[in-house]
N, C-alpha and C positions, 0 to 999 in steps of 0.2 A: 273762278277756277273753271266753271264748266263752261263759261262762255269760250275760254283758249280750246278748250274739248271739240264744240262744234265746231270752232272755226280749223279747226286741222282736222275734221273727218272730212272725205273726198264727198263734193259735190256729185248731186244725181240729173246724170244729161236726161237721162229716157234715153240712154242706149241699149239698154236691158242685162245690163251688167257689169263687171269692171274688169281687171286687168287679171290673165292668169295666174293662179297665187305659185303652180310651177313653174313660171319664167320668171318669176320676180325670185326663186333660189336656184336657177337653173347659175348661176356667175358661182355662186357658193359649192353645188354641187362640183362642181368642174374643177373647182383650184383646190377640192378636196382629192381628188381622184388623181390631178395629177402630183401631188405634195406623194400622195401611196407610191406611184409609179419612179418618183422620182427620188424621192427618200427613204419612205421607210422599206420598201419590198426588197433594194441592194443591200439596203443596213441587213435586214434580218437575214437575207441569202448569205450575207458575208459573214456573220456570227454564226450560221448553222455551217461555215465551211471550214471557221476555225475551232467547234467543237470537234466536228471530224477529224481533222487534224491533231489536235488533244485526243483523244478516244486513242487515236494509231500511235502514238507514240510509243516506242518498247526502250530496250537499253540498247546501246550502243549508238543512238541515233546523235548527230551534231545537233544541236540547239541553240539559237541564240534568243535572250531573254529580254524582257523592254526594256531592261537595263542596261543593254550591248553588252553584255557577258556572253563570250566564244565557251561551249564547252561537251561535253558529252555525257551524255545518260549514261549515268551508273546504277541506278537503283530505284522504287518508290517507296511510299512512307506516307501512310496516317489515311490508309484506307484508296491508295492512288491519286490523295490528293497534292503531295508533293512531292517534288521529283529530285533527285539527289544527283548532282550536276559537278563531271573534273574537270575543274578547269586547267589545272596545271599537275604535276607529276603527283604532291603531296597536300594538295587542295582538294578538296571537295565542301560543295557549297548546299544547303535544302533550300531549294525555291520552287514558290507556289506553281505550281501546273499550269494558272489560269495567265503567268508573269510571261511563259514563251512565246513567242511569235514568228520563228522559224523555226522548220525543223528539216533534216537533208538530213534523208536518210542515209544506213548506214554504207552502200555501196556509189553514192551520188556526191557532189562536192560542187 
């Protein structure tokens, strides 16, 4: 077993030392930084723009839910966490807050 040891540790030229140990993770550092740039930095900017969005929500506002439900804010419930949604004359519907994904305001269309 330890003979496989020496034979895979790097030979000594007399060059006075061996290969940089930061360029040998310089490849790793880089396809770290661009995975940030490229993934998660638009993810997390896009989830902070659709709280904001949730936070502005009032009544009166058009809303459609991930479910493709057309409807409008009527009211909240259970602490602002759900939002109470008509969709038609003598319907109304409670869905999660966190379910909508448009909202057009009330003067916009």
């Amino acid at each position: 077993m330890f003979e496989m040891i020496f034979l895979m540790a790097p030979a000594n030229n007399g060059d006075g030392g061996g290969a940089n140990p930061f360029l040998s993770f310089l490849p790793f550092i880089l396809i770290i930084v661009i995975m940030y740039f490229l993934m998660i930095r638009p993810q997390a900017k896009k989830q902070k723009e659709k709280q904001r969005m949730l936070e502005a929500l009032k009544k009166g506002d058009n809303v459609i839910t991930s479910g493709g439900i057309h409807g409008k804010v009527v009211g909240f419930t259970d602490e602002n966490k759900t939002v109470i949604v008509k969709v038609d004359e003598n319907v109304k519907m409670k869905v999660d807050k966190s379910a909508v994904n448009v909202v057009n305001p009330v003067g916009k269309q």
